[in-house]
VEXDREN-2710 file (C-alpha; in Angstrom, 1 decimal):
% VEXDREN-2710
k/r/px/py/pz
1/UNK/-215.1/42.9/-19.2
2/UNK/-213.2/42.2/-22.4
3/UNK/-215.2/38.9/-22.7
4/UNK/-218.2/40.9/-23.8
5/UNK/-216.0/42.0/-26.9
6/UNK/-217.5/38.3/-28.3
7/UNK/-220.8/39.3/-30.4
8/UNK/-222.4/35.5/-29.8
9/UNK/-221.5/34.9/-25.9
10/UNK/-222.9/38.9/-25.6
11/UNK/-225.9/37.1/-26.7
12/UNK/-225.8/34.7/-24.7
13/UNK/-225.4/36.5/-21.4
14/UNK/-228.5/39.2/-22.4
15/UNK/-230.7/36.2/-23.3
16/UNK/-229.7/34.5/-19.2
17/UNK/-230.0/38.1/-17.7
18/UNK/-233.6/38.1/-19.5
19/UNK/-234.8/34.9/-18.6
20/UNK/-233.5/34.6/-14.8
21/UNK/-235.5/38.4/-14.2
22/UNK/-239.1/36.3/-15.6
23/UNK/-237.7/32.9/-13.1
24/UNK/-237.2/35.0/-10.4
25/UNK/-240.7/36.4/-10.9
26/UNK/-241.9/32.9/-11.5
27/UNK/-240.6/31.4/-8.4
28/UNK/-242.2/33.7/-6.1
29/UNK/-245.6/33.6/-8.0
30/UNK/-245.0/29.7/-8.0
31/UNK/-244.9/29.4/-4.5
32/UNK/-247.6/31.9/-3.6
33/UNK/-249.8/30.3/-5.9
34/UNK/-249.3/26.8/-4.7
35/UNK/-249.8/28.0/-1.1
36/UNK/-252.9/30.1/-2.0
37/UNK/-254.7/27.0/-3.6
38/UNK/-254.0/24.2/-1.0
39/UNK/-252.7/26.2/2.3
40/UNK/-250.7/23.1/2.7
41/UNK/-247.0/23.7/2.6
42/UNK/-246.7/19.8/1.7
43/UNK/-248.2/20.9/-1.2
44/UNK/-245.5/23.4/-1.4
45/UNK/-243.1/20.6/-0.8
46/UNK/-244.3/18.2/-3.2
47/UNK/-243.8/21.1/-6.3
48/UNK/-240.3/21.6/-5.2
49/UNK/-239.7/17.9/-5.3
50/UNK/-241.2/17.7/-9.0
51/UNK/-238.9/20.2/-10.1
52/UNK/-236.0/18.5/-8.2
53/UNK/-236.7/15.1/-9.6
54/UNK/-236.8/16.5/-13.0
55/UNK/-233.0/17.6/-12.3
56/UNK/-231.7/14.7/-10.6
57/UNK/-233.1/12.0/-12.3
58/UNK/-234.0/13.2/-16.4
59/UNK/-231.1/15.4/-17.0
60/UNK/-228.6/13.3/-17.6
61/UNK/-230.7/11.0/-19.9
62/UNK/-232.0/14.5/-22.0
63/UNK/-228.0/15.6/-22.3
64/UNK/-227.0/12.2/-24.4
65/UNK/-229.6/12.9/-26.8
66/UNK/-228.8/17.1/-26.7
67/UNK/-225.2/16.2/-27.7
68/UNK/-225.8/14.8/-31.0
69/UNK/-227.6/18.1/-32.0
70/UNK/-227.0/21.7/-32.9
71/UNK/-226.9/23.1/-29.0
72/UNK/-228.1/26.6/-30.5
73/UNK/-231.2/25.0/-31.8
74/UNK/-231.8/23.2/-28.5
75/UNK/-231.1/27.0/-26.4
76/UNK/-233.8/28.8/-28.5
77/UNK/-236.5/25.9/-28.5
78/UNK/-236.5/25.3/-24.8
79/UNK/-236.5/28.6/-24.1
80/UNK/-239.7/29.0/-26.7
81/UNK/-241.3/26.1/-25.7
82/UNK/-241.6/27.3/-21.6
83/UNK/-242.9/30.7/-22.9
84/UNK/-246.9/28.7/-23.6
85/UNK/-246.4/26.5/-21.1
86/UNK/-245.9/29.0/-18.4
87/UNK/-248.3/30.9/-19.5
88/UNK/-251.0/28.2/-18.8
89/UNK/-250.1/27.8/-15.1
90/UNK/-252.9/30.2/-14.6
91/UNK/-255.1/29.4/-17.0
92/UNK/-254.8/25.9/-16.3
93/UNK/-253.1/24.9/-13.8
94/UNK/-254.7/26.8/-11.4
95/UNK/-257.9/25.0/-11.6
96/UNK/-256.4/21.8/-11.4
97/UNK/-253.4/20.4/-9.0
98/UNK/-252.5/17.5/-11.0
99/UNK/-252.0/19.9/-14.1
100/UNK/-250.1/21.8/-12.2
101/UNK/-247.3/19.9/-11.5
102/UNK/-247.5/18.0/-14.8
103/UNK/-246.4/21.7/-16.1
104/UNK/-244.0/22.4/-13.6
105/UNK/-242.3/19.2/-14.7
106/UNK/-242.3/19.5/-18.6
107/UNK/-240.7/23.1/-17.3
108/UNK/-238.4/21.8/-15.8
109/UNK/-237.2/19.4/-17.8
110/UNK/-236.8/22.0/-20.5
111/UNK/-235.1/24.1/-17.9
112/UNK/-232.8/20.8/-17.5
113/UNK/-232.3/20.9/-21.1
114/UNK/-231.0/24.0/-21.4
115/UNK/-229.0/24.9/-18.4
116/UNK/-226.4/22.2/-19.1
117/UNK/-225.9/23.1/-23.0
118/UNK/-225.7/26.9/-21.7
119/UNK/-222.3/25.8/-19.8
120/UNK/-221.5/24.0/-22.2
121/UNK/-221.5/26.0/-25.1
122/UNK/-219.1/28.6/-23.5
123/UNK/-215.7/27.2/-24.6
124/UNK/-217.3/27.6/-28.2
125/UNK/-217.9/31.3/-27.9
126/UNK/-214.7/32.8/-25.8
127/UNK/-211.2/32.2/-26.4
128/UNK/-209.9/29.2/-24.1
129/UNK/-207.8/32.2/-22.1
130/UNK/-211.1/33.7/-21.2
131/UNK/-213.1/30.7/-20.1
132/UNK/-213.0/32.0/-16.5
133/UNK/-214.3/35.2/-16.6
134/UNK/-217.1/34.4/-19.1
135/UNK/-218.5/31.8/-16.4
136/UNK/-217.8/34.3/-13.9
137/UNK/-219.5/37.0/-15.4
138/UNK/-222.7/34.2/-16.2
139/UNK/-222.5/33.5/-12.4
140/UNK/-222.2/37.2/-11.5
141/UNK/-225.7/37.7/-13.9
142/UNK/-227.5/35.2/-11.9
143/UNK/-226.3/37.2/-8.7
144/UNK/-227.1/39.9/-9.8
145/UNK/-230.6/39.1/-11.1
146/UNK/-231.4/38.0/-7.3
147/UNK/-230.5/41.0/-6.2
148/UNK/-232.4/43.2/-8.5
149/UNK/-235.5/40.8/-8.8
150/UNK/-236.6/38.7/-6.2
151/UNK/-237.8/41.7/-4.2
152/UNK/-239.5/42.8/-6.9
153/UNK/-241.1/39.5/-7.9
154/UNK/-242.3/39.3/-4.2
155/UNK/-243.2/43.1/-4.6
156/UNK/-245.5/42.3/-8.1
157/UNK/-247.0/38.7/-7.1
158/UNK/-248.2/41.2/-4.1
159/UNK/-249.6/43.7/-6.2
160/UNK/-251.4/42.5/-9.2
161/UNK/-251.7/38.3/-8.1
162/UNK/-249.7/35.6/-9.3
163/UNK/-251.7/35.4/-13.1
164/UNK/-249.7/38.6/-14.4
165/UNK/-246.4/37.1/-12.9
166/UNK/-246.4/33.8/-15.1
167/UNK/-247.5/36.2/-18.0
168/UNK/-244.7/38.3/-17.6
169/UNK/-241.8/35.4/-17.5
170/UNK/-243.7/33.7/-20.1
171/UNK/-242.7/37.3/-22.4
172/UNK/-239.0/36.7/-20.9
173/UNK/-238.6/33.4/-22.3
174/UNK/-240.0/34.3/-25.5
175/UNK/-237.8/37.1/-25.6
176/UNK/-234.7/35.2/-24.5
177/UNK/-235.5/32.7/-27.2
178/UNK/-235.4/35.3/-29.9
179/UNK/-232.0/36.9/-28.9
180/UNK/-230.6/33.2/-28.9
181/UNK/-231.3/32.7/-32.5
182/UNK/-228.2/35.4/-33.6
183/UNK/-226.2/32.6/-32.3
184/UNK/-223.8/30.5/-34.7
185/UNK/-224.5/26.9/-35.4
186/UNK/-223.1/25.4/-32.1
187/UNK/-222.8/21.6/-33.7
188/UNK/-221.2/18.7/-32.3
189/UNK/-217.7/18.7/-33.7
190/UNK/-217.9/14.8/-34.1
191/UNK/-220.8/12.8/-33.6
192/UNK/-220.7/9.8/-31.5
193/UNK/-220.9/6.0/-32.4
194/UNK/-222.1/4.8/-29.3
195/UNK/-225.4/4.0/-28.7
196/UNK/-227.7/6.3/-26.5
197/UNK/-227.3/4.3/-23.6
198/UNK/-223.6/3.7/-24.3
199/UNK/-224.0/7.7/-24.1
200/UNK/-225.4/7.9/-21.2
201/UNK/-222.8/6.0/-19.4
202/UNK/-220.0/7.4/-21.0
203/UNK/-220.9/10.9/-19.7
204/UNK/-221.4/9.9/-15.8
205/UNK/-218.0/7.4/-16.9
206/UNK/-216.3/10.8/-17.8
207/UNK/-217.4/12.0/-14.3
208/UNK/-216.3/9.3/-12.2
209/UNK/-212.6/8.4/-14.4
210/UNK/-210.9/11.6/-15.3
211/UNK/-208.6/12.1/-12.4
212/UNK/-209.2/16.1/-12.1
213/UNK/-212.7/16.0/-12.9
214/UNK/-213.3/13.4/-10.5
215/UNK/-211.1/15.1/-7.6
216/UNK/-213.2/18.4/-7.9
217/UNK/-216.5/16.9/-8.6
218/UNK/-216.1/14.4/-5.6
219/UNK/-214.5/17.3/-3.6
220/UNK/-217.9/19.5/-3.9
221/UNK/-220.0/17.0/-3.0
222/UNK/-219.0/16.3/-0.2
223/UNK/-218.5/19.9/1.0
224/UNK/-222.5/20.8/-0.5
225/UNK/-223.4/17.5/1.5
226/UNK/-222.6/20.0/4.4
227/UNK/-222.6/23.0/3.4
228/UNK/-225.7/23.7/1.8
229/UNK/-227.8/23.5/5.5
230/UNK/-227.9/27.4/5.2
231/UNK/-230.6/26.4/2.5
232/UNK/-232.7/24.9/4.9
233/UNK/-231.5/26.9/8.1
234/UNK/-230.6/30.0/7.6
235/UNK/-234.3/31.2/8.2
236/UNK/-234.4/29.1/11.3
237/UNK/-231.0/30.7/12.4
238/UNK/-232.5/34.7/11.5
239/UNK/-235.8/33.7/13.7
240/UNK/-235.7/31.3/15.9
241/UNK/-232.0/31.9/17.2
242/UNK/-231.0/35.5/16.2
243/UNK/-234.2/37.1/17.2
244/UNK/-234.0/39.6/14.0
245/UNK/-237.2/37.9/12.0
246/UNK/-238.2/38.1/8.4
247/UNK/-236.5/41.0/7.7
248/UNK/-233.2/39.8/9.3
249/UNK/-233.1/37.3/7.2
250/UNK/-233.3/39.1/4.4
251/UNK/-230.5/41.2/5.6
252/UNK/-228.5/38.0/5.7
253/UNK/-229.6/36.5/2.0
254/UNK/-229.1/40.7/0.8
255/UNK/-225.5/40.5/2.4
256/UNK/-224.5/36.8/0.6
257/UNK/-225.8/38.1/-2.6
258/UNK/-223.9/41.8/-2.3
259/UNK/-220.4/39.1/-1.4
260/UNK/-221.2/37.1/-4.6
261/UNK/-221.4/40.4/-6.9
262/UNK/-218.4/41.2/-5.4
263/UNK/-216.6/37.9/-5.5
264/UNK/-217.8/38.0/-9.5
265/UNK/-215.8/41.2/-10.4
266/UNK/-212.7/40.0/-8.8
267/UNK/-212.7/36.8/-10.1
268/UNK/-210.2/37.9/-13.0
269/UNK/-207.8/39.7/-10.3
270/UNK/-207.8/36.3/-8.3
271/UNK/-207.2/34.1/-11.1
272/UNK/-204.5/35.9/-12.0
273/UNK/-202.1/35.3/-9.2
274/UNK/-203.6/31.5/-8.3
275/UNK/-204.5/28.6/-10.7
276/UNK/-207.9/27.8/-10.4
277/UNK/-207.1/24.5/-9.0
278/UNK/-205.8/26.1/-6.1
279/UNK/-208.1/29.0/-5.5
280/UNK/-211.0/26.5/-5.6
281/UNK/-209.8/24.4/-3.0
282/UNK/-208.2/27.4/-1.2
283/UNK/-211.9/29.3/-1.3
284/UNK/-213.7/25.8/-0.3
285/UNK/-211.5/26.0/2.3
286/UNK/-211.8/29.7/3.5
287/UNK/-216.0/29.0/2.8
288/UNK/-216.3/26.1/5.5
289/UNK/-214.5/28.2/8.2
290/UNK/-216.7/31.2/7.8
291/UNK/-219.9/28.6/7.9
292/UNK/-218.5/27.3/11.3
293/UNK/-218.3/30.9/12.6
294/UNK/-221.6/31.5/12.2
295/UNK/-222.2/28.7/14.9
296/UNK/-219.2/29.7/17.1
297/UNK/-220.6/33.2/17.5
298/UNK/-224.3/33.7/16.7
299/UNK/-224.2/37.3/16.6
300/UNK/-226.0/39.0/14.1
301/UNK/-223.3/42.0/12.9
302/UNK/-221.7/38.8/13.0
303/UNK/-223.4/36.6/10.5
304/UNK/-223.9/39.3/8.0
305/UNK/-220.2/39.7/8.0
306/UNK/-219.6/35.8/7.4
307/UNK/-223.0/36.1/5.2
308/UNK/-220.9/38.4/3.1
309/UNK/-217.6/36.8/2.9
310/UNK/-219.5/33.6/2.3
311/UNK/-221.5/34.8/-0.8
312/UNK/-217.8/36.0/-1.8
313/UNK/-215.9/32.7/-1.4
314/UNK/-219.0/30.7/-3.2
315/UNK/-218.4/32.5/-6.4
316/UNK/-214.2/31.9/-5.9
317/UNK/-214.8/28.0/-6.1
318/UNK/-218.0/28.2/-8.1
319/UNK/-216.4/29.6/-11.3
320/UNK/-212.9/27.4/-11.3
321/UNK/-215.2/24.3/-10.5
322/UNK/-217.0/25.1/-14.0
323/UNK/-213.9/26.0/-15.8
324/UNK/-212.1/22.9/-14.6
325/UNK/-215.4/20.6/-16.3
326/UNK/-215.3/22.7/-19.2
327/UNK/-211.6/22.1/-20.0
328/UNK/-211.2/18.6/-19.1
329/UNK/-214.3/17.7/-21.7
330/UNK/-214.3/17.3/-25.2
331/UNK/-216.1/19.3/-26.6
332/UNK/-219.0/16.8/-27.9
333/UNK/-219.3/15.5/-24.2
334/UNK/-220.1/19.0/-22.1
335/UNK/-223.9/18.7/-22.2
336/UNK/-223.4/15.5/-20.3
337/UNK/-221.4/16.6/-18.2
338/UNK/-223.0/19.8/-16.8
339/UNK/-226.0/17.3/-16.8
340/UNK/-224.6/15.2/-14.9
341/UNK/-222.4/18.0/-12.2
342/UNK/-226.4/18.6/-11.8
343/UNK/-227.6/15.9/-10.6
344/UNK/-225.0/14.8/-8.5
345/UNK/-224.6/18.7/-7.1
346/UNK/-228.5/19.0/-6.6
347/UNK/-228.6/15.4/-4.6
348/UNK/-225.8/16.5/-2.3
349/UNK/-227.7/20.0/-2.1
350/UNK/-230.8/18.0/-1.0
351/UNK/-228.9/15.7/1.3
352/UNK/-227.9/19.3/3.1
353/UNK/-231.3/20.5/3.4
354/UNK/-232.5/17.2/5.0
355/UNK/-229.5/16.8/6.9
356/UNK/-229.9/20.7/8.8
357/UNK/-233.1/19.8/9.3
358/UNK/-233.4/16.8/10.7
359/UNK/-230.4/18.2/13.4
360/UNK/-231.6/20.9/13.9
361/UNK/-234.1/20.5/16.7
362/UNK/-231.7/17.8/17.9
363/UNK/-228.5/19.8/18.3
364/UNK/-229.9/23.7/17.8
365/UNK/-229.0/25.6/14.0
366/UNK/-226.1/27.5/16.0
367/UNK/-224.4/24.1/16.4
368/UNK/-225.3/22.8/12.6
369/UNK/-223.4/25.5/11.2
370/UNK/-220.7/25.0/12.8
371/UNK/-220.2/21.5/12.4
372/UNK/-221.1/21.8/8.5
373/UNK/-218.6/24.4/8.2
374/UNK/-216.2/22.2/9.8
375/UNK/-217.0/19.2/7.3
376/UNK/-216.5/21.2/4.8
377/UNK/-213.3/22.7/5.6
378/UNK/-211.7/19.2/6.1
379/UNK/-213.1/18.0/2.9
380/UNK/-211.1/20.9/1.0
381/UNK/-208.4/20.9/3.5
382/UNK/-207.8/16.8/2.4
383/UNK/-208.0/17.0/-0.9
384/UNK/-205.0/20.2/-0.9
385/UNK/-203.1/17.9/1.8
386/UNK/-203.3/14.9/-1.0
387/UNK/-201.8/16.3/-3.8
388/UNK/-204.8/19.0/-4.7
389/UNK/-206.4/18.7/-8.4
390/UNK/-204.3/18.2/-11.2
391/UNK/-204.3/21.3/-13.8
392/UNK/-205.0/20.6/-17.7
393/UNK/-201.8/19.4/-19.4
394/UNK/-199.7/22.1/-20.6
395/UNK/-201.1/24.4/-17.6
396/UNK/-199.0/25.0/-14.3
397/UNK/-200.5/24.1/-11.1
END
């Protein structure tokens, strides 16, 4: 990819590709751990609802303070500061709940510090032409990484206990942290007059006012609102439904991941014969039909098939969605932004889960997923029937 011909975002994508191998590891070993201490999967519960509280709810506050400041400085000092703090899950946290989550949360708020300014900093380091394909290719490393390392991690955590595991992605943040410093200065290119709360409000005001941004924003939230019960039921579906177990499912997640790889590389054929406008909607679209078949015919050659084509599509919409907030922001505003996409993406995703759930033993999975998929067809298919999103002045639609 000519992107990579760009010394800093080169950087930038080793330092993710780095740092997502020691999450993956972490997750797992998170998980396991948790479990292991308590054998109470509300326990398990409760963690994941620390680290989504930390998204949700601090992000956006963190991001008006992270805009006023040099974002390269902020990238390699959250990335340092998890590296010690990781590695005390097991030297601390292990013997004591309470500490546990209060390090899962400072984690993840640096996590919530630095995901935002790493979408936001792209536009600094790639020509404005080549905004696409660097956040594809940043999506297509996180793909990738689940792929390559999530087995593993599962593998490890089995092998030599969850201790090693938190040592290990401790080394990859403190690695990723050093290949971050060869950045430029990534400073604000004004600084703002408004107060911090003023901030605050004028990034979530951003969200909610500018007519594209609001169109594709509102658009994905209310297709994640239904689409994201595979989250919650796609394990269900493997088990309960398909009769193909553990290993099924696996199968299934293996196929969506293989479909977003896939959909990565051809993201800069696709963009060149549709404006991203269009092929965001037009994959949305696509994406909620293929979640319906999966209910229509609960076959399991099937489902890997729309598995596949699924993890394909996400990537189609993913990557225009982020290029469309990138290029509608000034440049002093992104953190906030992405901060606030976040939140408002993660409560949606949230909404899903519950949502699958709670029908689930109502209605059956087989039946979820094809209503969700019909949801979220319609929600793409009214937005495109309205007048679809506007492109960036000076772009054709």
């Amino acid at each position: 990819m000519k992107v990579l011909r760009h010394k800093a975002f080169t950087r930038l994508i080793l330092s993710y590709l780095v740092s997502q191998a020691g999450s993956k590891v972490h997750r797992v070993a998170l998980l396991v751990l948790v479990y292991l201490l308590t054998e109470n999967a509300l326990w398990v519960s409760l963690v994941l609802g620390v680290q989504l509280l930390g998204t949700v709810v601090f992000s956006p506050l963190l991001s008006a303070w992270a805009d006023t400041q040099d974002r390269k400085r902020l990238l390699v000092w959250s990335d340092l500061l998890r590296a010690p703090l990781v590695a005390l899950i097991p030297l601390l946290g292990a013997k004591s709940l309470p500490v546990l989550l209060l390090l899962v949360f400072l984690i993840e708020l640096l996590r919530d510090l630095h995901d935002p300014i790493q979408n936001a900093v792209v536009p600094d380091l790639v020509p404005k032409e080549e905004v696409d394909e660097a956040n594809s290719l940043i999506l297509l490393t996180d793909r990738l990484s689940e792929v390559l390392f999530v087995g593993a991690a599962g593998v490890l955590v089995a092998t030599v206990g969850p201790a090693f595991a938190f040592y290990l992605d401790a080394l990859t943040y403190l690695a990723s942290g050093l290949l971050l410093t060869g950045l430029p200065p990534l400073r604000p290119e004004r600084l703002p007059k408004a107060g911090y709360l003023e901030r605050v409000k004028e990034g979530l005001g951003h969200l909610l006012r500018h007519p594209t941004i609001r169109r594709a924003v509102g658009t994905l939230f209310a297709a994640a609102c239904f689409g994201s019960v595979e989250t919650a039921l796609g394990v269900v579906l493997a088990i309960k439904w398909l009769g193909v177990g553990s290993a099924g499912f696996g199968f299934m997640e293996a196929a969506m991941a293989l479909g977003a790889i896939l959909g990565g590389l051809a993201m800069p054929y696709l963009l060149k014969r549709l404006p991203r406008e269009r092929l965001f909607l037009y994959a949305l679209f696509l994406f909620g039909i293929f979640e319906a078949s999966i209910g229509a015919f609960p076959v399991f050659a099937w489902v890997l098939v729309a598995f596949f084509l699924g993890g394909f599509l996400n990537m189609a919409f993913i990557v225009p969605a982020r290029s469309i907030l990138q290029l509608n922001t000034p440049q002093e505003m992104r953190g906030r932004i992405f901060a606030a996409f976040s939140a408002v993406m993660n409560a949606a995703v949230l909404t899903g889960t519950m949502l699958g759930g709670a029908l689930e033993g109502q209605i059956g999975a087989p039946m979820v997923f094809l209503l969700a998929g019909v949801m979220v067809s319609l929600a793409a298919g009214y937005v495109l029937l309205t007048g679809g999103i506007p492109a960036p002045k000076g772009e054709a639609v």
